[in-house]
C-alpha positions as CSV (number, residue, x, y, z in Angstrom):
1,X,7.4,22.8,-18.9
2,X,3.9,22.8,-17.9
3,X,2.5,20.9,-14.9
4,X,1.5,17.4,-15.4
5,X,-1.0,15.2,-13.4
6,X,-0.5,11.8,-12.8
7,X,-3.0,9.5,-11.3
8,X,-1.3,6.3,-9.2
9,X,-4.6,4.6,-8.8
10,X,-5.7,1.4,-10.1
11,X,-9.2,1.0,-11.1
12,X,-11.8,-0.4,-8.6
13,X,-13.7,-3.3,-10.4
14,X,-15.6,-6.2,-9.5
15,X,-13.3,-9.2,-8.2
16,X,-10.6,-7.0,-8.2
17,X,-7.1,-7.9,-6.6
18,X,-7.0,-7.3,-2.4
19,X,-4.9,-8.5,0.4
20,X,-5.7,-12.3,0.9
21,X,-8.9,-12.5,3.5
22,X,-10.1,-9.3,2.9
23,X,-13.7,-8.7,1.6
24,X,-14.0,-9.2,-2.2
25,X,-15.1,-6.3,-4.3
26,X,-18.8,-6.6,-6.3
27,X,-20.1,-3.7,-7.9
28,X,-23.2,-3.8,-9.3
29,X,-26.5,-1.6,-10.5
30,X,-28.4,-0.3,-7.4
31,X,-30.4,1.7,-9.5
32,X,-30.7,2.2,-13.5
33,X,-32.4,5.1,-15.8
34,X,-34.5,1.9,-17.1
35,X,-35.9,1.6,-13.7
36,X,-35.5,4.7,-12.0
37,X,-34.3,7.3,-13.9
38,X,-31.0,7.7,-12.8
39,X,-28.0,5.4,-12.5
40,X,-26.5,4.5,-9.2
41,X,-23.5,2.0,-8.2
42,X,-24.1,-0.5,-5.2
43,X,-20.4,-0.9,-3.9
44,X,-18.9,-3.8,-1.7
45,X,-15.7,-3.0,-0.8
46,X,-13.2,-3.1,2.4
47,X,-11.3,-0.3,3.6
48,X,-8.0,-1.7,2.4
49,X,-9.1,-2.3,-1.1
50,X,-7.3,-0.9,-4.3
51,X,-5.4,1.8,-3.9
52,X,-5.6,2.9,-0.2
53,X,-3.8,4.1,2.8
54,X,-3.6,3.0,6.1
55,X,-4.1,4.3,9.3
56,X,-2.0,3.9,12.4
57,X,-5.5,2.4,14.0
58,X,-4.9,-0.4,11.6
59,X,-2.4,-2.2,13.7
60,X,-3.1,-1.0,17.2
61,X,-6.7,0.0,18.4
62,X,-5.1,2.4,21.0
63,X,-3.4,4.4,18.2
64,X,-5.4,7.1,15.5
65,X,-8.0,6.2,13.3
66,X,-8.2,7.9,9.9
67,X,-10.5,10.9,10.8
68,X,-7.3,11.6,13.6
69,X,-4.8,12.5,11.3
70,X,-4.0,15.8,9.9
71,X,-4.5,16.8,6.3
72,X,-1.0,17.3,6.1
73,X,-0.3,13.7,6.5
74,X,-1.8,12.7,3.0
75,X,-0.1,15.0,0.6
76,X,3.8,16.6,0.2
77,X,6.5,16.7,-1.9
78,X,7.4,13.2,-3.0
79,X,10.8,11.4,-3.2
80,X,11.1,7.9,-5.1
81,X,13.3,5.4,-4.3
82,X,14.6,3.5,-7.2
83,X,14.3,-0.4,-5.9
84,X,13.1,-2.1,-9.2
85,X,14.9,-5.1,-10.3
86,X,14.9,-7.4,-6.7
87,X,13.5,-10.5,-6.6
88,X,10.4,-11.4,-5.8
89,X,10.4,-11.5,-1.4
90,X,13.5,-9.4,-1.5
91,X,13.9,-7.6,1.6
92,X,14.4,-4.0,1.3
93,X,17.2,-2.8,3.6
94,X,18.4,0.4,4.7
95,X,21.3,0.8,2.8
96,X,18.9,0.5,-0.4
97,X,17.4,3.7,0.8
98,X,20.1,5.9,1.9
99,X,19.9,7.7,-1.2
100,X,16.5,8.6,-1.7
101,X,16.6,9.4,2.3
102,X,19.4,11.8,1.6
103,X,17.2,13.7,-0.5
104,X,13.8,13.2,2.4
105,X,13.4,15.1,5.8
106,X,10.0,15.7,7.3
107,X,6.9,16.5,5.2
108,X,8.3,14.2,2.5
109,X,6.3,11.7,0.8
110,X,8.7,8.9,0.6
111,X,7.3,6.3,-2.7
112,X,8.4,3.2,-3.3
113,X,9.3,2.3,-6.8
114,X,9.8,-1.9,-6.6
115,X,8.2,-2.1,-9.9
116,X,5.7,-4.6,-8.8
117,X,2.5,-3.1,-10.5
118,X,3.8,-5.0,-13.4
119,X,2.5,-7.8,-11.5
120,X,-0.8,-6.6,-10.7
121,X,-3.9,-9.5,-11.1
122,X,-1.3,-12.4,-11.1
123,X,-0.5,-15.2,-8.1
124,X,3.5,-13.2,-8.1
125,X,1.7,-9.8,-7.0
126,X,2.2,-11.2,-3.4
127,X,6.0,-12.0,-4.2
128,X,6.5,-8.3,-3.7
129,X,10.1,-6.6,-1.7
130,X,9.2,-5.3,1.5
131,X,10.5,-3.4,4.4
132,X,13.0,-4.9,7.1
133,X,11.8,-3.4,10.5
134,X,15.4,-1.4,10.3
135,X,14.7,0.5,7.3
136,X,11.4,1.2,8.4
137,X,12.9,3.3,11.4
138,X,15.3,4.7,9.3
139,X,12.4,6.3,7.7
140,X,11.4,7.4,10.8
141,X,14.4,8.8,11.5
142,X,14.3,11.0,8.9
143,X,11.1,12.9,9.3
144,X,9.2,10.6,7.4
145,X,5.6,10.4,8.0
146,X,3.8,9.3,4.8
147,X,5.3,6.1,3.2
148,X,3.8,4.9,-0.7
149,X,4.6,1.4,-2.3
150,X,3.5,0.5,-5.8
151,X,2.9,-3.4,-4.4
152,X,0.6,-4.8,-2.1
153,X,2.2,-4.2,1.5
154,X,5.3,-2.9,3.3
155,X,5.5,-6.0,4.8
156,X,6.0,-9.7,3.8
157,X,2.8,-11.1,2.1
158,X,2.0,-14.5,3.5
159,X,1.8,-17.1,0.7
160,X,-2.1,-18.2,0.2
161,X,-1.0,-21.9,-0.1
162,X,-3.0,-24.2,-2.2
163,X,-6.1,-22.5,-4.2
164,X,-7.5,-26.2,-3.9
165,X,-9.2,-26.5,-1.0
166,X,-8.4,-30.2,-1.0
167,X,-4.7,-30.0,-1.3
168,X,-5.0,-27.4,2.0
169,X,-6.4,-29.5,3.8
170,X,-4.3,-32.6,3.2
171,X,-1.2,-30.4,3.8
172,X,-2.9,-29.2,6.8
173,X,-3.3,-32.8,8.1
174,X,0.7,-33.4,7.2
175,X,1.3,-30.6,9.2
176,X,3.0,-31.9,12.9
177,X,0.8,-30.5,15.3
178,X,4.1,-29.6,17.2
179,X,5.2,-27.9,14.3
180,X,5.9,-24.1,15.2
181,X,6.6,-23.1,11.1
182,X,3.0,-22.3,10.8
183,X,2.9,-20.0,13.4
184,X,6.0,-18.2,12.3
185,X,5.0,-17.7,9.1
186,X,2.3,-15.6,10.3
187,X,2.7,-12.1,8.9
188,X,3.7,-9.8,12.2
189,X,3.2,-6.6,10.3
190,X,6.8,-5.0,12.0
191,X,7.2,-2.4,9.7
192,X,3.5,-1.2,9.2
193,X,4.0,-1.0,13.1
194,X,7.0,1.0,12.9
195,X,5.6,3.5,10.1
196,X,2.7,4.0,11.5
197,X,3.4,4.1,15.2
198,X,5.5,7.1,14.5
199,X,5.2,10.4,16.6
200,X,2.0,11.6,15.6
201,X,1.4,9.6,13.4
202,X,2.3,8.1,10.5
203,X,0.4,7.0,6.9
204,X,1.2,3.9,4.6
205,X,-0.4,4.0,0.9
206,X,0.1,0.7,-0.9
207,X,-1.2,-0.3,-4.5
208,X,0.2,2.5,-6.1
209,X,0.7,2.1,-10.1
210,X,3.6,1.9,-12.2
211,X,6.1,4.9,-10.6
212,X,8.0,4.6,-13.6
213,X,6.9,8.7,-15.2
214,X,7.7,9.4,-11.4
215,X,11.4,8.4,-11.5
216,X,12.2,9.9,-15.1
217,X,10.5,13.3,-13.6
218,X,12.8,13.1,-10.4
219,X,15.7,12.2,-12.3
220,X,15.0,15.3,-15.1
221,X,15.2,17.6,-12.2
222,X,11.0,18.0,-12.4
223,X,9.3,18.4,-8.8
224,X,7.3,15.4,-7.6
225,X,4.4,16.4,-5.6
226,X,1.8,13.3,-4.7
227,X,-1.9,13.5,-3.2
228,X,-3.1,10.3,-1.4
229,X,-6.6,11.7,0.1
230,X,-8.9,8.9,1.5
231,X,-12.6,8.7,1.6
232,X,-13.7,10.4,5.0
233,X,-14.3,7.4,6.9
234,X,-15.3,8.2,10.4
235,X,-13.1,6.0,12.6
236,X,-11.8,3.9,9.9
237,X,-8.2,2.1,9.7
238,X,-8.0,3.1,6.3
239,X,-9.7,3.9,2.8
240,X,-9.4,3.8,-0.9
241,X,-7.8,7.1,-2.3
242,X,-7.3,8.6,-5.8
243,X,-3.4,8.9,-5.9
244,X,-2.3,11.6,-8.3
245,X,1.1,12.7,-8.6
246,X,1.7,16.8,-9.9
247,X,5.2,17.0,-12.2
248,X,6.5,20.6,-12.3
């Protein structure tokens, strides 16, 4: 069977989904043949938007930015672990691994198949499974250095609240002021903290697409092989990528 290519990347469009607080994405004409003679894009964009990976510098600023990593760290053989049908917040535990780390050791690309791209552009996109801190070092443990997820984060998305401004801030008003929920429900990143604060180094791509032509490969036997190279930010905590998959 011949080689097949499979790109992982969602589109990068104006008012596209990103991680809630992060700069929204416009792009719009800069230039136009009409005008100028050529066409050129004006982008606005953050470094975590669409399909991207992170950077260990992402969570600590004492730990490597992008442009510190090795080439090695973006591309490998892949192995997907099959995790679709949890609930929404499901908590993805070690155990749920063990057989896709069975089949891992160093240089691996380890994917995440939740299934969660279904969900892409809707309010249950941040609803996505994510990593306990234990499984997280039992991908460590295994050699693991580059970690994919077809959903928005490793970790626990916080929940945006109210998209009425007005209803925030009643509830914010009902809130005791000795009330410590708040502050626990602040996101605490663990396992982006574990992942990436791995010796030397470690990688995180999240918004993948659907994984689904991934798992039928892996289960026919087919070698997964994934590419997750970012734009060549110079001491960046991250970047969009094109993520393309290779089927043998």
């Amino acid at each position: 069977m011949a080689p097949t290519l499979v790109d992982l990347t969602h589109q990068v469009t104006t008012a596209m989904p990103v991680y809630p607080g992060d700069p929204a994405v416009v792009l719009e004409p800069a230039l136009t043949t009409a005008t100028a003679g050529v066409n050129v894009l004006a982008l606005h964009l953050g470094s975590q938007s669409g399909t991207h990976v992170d950077a260990p510098y992402h969570v600590d600023v004492t730990w490597p930015t992008l442009d510190g990593l090795p080439l090695e760290r973006f591309t490998g053989p892949a192995v997907v672990a099959d995790l679709r049908g949890l609930e929404p917040r499901s908590a993805v535990t070690p155990e749920l691994l063990a057989p896709a780390l069975e089949r891992a050791g160093e240089g691996t690309v380890l994917l995440l198949a939740t299934g969660w791209a279904r969900h892409w552009g809707t309010d249950t996109y941040l609803a996505h499974p994510s990593l306990t801190p234990d499984a997280a070092e039992a991908i460590v443990a295994a050699g693991i250095r580059t970690v994919g997820v077809d959903a928005l984060s490793v970790d626990p998305t916080p929940d945006p609240g109210p998209g009425d401004p007005a209803v925030a801030a009643l509830l914010a008003d009902l809130t005791d002021e000795h009330d410590q929920s708040a502050a626990a429900a602040e996101p605490t990143l663990a396992a982006h903290r574990v992942l990436l604060g791995a010796p030397g180094g470690g990688v995180i791509a999240e918004n993948l697409t659907d994984l689904r032509v991934l798992l039928d490969a892996q289960e026919a036997g087919r070698p997964v092989e994934v590419s997750l190279f970012p734009l060549r930010l110079v001491a960046a905590d991250g970047a969009p990528v094109r993520a393309v998959a290779r089927l043998g």
